[in-house]
C-alpha positions as CSV (number, residue, x, y, z in Angstrom):
1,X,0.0,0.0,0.0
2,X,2.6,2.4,1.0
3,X,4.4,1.7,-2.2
4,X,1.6,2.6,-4.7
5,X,0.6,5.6,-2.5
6,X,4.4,6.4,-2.9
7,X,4.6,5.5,-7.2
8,X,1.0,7.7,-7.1
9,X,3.0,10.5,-5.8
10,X,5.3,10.7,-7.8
11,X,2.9,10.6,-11.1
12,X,1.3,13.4,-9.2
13,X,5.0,15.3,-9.2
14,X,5.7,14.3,-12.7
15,X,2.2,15.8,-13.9
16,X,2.1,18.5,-11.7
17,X,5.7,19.5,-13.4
18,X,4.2,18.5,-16.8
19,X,1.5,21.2,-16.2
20,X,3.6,24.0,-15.0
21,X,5.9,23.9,-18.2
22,X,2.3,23.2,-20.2
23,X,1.8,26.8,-18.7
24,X,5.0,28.9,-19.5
25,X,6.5,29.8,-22.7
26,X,10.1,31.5,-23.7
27,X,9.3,34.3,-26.3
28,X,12.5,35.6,-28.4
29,X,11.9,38.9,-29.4
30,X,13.5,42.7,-29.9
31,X,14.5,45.4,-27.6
32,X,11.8,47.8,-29.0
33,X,9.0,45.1,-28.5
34,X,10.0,45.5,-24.7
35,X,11.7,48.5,-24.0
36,X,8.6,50.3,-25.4
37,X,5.9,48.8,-22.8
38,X,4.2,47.0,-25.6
39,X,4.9,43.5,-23.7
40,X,3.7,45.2,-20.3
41,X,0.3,45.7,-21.6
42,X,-0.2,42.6,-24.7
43,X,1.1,39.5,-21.8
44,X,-1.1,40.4,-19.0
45,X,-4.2,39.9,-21.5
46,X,-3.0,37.0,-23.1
47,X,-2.4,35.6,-19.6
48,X,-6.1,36.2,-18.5
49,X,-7.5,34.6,-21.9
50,X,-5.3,31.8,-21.7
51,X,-3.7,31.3,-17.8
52,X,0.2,30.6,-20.0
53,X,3.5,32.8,-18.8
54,X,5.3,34.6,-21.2
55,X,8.9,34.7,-20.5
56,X,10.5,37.4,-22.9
57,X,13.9,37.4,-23.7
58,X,14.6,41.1,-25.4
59,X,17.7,41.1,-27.7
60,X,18.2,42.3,-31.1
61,X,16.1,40.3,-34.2
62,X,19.4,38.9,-35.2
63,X,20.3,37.5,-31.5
64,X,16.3,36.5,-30.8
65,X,16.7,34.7,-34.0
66,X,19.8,32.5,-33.2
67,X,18.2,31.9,-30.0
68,X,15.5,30.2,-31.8
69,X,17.5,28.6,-34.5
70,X,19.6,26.9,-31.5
71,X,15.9,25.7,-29.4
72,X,15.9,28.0,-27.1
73,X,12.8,29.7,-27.5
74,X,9.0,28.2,-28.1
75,X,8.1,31.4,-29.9
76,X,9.8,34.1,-32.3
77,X,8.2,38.2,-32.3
78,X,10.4,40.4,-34.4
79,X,10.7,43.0,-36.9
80,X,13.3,41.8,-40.0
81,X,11.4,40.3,-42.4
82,X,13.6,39.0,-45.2
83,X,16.2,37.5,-42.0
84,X,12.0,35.8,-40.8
85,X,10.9,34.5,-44.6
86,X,15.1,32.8,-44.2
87,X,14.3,31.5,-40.8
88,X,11.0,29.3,-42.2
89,X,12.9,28.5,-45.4
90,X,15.5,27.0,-43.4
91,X,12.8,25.0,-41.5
92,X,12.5,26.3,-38.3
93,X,9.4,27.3,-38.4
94,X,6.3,26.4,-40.6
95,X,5.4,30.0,-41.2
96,X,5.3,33.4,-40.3
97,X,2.5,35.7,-40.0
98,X,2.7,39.8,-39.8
99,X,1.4,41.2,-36.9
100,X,1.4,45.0,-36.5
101,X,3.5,47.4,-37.9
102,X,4.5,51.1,-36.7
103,X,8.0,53.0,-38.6
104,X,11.4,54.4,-37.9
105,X,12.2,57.7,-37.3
106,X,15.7,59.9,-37.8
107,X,16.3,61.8,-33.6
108,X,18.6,64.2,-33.5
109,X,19.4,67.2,-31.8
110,X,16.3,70.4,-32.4
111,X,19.0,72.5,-33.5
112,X,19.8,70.4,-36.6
113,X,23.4,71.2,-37.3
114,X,23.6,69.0,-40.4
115,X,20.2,69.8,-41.8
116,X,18.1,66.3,-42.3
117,X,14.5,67.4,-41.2
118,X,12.5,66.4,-43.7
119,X,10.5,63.4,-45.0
120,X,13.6,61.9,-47.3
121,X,15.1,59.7,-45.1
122,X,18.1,58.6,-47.6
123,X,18.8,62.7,-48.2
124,X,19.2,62.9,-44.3
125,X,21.6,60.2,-44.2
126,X,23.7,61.7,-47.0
127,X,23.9,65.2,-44.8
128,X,24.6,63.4,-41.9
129,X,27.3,61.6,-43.4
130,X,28.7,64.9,-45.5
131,X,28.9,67.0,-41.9
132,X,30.7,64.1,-40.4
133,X,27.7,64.5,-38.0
134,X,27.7,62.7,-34.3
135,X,25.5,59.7,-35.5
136,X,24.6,56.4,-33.2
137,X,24.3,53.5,-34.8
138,X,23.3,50.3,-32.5
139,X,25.4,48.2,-34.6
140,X,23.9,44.8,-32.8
141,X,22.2,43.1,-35.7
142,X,19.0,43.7,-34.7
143,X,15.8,44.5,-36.8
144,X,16.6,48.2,-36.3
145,X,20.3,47.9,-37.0
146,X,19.5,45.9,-40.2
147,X,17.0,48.7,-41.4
148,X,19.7,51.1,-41.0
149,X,22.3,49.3,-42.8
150,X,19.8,49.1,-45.9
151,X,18.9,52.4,-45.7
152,X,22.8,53.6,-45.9
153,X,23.2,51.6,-49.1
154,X,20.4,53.5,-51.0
155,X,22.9,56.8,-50.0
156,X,25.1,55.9,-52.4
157,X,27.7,57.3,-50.4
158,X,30.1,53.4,-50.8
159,X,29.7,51.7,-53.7
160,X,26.5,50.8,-55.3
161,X,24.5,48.2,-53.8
162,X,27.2,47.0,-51.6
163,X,27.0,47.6,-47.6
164,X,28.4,51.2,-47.1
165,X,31.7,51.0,-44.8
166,X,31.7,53.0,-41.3
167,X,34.1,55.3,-42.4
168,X,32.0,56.4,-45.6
169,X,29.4,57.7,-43.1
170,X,31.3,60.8,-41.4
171,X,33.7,60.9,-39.1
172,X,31.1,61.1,-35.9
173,X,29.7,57.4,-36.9
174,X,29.5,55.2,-33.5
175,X,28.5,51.6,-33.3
176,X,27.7,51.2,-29.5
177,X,26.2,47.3,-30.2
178,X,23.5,48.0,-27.6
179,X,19.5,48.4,-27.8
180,X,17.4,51.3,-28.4
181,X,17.1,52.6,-25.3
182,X,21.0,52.8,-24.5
183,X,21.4,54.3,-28.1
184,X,18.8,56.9,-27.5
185,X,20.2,57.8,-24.5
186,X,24.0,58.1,-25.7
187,X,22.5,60.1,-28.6
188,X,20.6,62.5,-25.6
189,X,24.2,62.9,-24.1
190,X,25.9,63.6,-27.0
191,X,23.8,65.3,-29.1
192,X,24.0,62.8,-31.9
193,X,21.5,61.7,-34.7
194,X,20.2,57.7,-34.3
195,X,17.5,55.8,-36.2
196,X,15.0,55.0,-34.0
197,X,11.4,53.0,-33.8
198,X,9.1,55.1,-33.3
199,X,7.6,52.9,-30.2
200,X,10.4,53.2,-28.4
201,X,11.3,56.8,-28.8
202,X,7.7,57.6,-27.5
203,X,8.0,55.6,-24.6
204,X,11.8,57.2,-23.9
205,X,12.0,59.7,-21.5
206,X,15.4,61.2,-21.1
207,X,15.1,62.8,-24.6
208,X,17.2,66.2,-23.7
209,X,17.6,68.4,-26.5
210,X,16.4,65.9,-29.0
211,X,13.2,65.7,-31.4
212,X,12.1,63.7,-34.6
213,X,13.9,65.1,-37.3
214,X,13.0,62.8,-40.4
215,X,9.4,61.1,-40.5
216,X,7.1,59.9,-43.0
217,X,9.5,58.4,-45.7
218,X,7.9,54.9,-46.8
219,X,11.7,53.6,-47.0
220,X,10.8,53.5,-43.1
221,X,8.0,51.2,-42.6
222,X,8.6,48.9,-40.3
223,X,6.7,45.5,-39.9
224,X,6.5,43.1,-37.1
225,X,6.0,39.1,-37.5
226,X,5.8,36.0,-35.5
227,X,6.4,32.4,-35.6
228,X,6.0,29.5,-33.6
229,X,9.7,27.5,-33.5
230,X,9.5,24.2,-35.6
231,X,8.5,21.0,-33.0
232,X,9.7,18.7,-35.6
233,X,13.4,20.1,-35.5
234,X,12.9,20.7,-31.1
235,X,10.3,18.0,-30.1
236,X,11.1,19.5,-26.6
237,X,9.4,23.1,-26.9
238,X,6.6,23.9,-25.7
239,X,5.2,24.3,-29.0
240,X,0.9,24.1,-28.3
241,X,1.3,26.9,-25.8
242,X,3.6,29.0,-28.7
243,X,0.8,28.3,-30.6
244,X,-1.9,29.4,-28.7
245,X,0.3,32.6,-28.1
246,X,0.3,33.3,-32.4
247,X,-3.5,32.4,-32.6
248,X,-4.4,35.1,-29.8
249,X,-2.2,37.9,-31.1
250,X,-3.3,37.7,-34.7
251,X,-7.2,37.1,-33.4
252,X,-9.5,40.2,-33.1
253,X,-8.4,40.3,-28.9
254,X,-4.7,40.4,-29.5
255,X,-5.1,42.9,-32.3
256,X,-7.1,45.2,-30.6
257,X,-5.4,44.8,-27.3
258,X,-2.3,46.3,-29.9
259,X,-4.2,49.0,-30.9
260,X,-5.1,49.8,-27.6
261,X,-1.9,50.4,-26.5
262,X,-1.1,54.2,-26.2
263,X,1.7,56.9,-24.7
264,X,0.4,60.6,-24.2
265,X,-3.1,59.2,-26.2
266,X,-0.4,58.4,-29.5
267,X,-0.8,54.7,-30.8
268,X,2.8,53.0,-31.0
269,X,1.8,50.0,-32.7
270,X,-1.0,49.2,-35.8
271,X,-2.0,45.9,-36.0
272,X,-1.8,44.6,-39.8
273,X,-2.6,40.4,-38.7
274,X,-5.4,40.7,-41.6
275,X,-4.8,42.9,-44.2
């Protein structure tokens, strides 16, 4: 008797455990997704609708997506898309679907000193570049650094169609390989320009003497996708509750819960799951 009530125990343990990890998953996903209070107000909702954790894990796109490409994360939220459409070509996951979408913006300090308010983003580069301009570049291979990158090759200030070397981008180029928030706030101390998402610079506070310079330019969109991480390549993730997670933010909740979010009554993010 006291042997099965001990073997019943521990199939209670061992389910008990199963349950708990049923209940949790590990999100990969970008600095701007987090730093900008998006995750503080989606997770809480998701929670309520479907009692799973969300454990987030803010890098840059590149880093979130070697984390997932290695197993270590159920679910994939982030904002590159031709490095996403790579990711399920390679097999790790069965598909991606957009989610929202908001843009970049070009900071820098009110004053202007090398002239790039406007709406051409690619002309404000090319000034920035020309007045060997204070610029901070996050340099980390994230969605936002990749954007940048892309956007410096359209300056034509390297050689066509080829990535434009640092030095080709004025003397006051800066990689500082951190996320959005540290950028914005070297570029606050310093008074340098910095391509930013425009859901994070809303959400920053310690702006000092800078404003949005360049806005507008469609060269700036900036869309958002997910993915659930392929269970055939990691049997191990916890792949139904990933799942769940991509059905409810691409649903008419999670999308509206999106739209709902709001700094100083300005929207940061659009949702775009159905159009």
């Amino acid at each position: 008797m006291s042997m099965s009530f001990r073997g019943f125990a521990v199939v209670v343990v061992a389910a008990s455990a199963f349950a708990a990890h049923a209940q949790t998953i590990t999100m990969a996903s970008t600095t701007s997704t987090e730093q900008s209070g998006l995750f503080g107000h989606l997770l809480p909702a998701f929670k309520k609708a479907t009692d799973i954790d969300v454990k987030v894990v803010a890098v840059g796109t590149g880093q979130a997506i070697d984390m997932a490409r290695r197993g270590d994360a159920d679910v994939l939220f982030v904002h590159d898309q031709a490095a996403e459409e790579k990711f399920v070509a390679e097999g790790f996951a069965a598909r991606r679907l957009p989610v929202m979408y908001n843009d970049f913006v070009l900071v820098g300090p009110k004053a202007d000193p090398a002239g790039v308010k406007g709406q051409d983003i690619v002309a404000g580069l090319k000034k920035v570049a020309a007045a060997n301009a204070p610029f901070v570049s996050r340099g980390d291979k994230s969605g936002t650094d990749a954007a940048e990158r892309r956007l410096w090759t359209q300056t034509g200030v390297g050689e066509a169609g080829q990535p434009v070397p640092n030095d080709k981008k004025g003397s006051g180029y800066k990689e500082c390989g951190c996320g959005m928030g540290p950028a914005l706030n070297m570029a606050a101390s310093s008074g340098a320009y910095v391509l930013a998402d425009r859901g994070t610079w809303l959400s920053f506070k310690n702006r000092a003497d800078l404003a949005v310079l360049v806005e507008g330019d469609k060269r700036l969109f900036n869309q958002y996708g997910v993915m659930v991480v392929s269970p055939e390549k990691f049997p191990k993730l916890n792949s139904q509750g990933a799942q769940k997670f991509v059905d409810w933010i691409v649903s008419p909740a999670g999308q509206q819960s999106i739209a709902a979010y709001k700094i100083g009554g300005e929207q940061l993010f659009f949702p775009n799951a159905t159009k």
